[in-house]
C-alpha positions as CSV (number, residue, x, y, z in Angstrom):
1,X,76.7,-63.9,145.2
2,X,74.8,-63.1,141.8
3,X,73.5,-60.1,141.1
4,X,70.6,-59.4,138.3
5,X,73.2,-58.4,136.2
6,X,74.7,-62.0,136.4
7,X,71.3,-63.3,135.8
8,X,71.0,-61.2,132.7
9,X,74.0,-62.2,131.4
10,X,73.1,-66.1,131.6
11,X,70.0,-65.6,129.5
12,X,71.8,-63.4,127.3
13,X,75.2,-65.7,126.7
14,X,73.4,-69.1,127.7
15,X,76.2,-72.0,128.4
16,X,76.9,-74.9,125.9
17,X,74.8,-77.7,125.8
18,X,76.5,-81.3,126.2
19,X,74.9,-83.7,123.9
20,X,74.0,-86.9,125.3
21,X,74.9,-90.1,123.5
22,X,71.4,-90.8,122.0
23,X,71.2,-86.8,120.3
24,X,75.0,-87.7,118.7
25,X,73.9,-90.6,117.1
26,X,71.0,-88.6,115.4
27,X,73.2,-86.1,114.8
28,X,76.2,-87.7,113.4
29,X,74.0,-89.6,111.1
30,X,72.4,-86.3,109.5
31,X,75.9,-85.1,108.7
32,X,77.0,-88.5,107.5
33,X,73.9,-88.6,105.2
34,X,75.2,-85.4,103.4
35,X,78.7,-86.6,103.1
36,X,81.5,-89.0,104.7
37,X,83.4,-87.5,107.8
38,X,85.2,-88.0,110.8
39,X,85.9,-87.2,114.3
40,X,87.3,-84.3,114.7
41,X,85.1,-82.3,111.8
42,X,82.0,-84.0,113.3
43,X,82.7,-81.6,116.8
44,X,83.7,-78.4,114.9
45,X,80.4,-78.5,112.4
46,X,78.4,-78.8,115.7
47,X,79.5,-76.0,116.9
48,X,79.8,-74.0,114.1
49,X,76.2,-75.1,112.4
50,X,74.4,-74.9,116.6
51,X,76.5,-72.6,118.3
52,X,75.0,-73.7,121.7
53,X,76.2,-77.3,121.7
54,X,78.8,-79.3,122.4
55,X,80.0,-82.6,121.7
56,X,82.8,-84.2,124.1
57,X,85.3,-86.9,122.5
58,X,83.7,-89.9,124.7
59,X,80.5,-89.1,123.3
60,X,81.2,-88.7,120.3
61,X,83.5,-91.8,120.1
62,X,80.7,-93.9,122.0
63,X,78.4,-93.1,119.6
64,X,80.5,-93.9,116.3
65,X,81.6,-96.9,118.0
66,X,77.5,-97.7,118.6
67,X,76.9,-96.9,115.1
68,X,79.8,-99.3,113.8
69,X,78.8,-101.9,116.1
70,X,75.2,-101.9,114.8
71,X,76.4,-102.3,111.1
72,X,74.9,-98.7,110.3
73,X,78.1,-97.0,109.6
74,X,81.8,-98.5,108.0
75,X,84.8,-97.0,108.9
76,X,88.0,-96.7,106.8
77,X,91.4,-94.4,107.0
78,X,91.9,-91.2,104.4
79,X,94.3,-88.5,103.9
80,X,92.6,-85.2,104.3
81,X,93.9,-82.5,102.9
82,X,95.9,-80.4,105.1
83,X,95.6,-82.8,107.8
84,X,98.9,-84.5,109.1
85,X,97.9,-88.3,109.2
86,X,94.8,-90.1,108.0
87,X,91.7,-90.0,109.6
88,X,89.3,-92.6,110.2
89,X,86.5,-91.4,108.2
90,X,82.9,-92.7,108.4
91,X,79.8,-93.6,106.2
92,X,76.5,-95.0,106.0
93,X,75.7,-97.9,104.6
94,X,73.4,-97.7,101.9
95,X,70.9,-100.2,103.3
96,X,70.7,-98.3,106.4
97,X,70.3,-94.7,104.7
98,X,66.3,-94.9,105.3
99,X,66.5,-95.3,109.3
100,X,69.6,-93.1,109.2
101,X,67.0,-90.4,107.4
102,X,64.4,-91.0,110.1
103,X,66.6,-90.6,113.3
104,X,68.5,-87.9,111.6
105,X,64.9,-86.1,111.3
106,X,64.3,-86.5,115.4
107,X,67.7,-84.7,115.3
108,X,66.4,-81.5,113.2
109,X,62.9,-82.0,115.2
110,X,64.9,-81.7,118.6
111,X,66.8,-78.9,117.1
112,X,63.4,-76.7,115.8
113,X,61.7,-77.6,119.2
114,X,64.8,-76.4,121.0
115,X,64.9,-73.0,118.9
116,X,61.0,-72.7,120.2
117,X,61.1,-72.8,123.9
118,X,64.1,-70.4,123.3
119,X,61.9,-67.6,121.9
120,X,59.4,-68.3,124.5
């Protein structure tokens, strides 16, 4: 049974929040507009730059594969540095940096409403 305590605690240590497919896309796009990534570092900047979400890999994937099916992003193999084997890195393509700035903006506008009905 919870107690207040437990209730407390929630509020005070809130559980992750799962992104949905359509908030990934924004929000792999605003990375990808700073620089080229992939994968793994898309998940682990999430969670270090918004501590309360997380990304799962089939959203994640789904929403690369999305982006690369649309003709938004390219993908291509690199060796990172300290890394084992290449990764498949991603990047805009310049024609599509102006939507990728608009849809990245509903992601920092999600983000900045979020933070609001937090301190509410």
């Amino acid at each position: 049974m919870t107690c207040f305590e437990d209730i407390y605690q929630f509020f005070q240590s809130p559980p992750p929040v799962y992104l949905n497919k359509e908030l990934a896309v924004c929000y792999i796009l605003s990375v990808l507009l700073q620089r080229d990534s992939y994968g793994t570092e898309l998940i682990g900047q999430l969670e270090r730059d918004y501590p309360i979400y997380r990304l799962s890999d089939t959203v994640l994937y789904s929403a690369l594969k999305f982006l690369e099916d649309q003709g938004i992003t390219i993908g291509y193999w690199k060796k990172v540095e300290g890394r084992g084997r290449p990764r498949r890195m991603y990047q805009i393509i310049p024609e599509w940096r102006p939507q990728a700035t608009d849809l990245s903006r509903l992601w920092y506008e999600y983000n900045h409403h979020a933070r609001i009905q937090t301190q509410i």
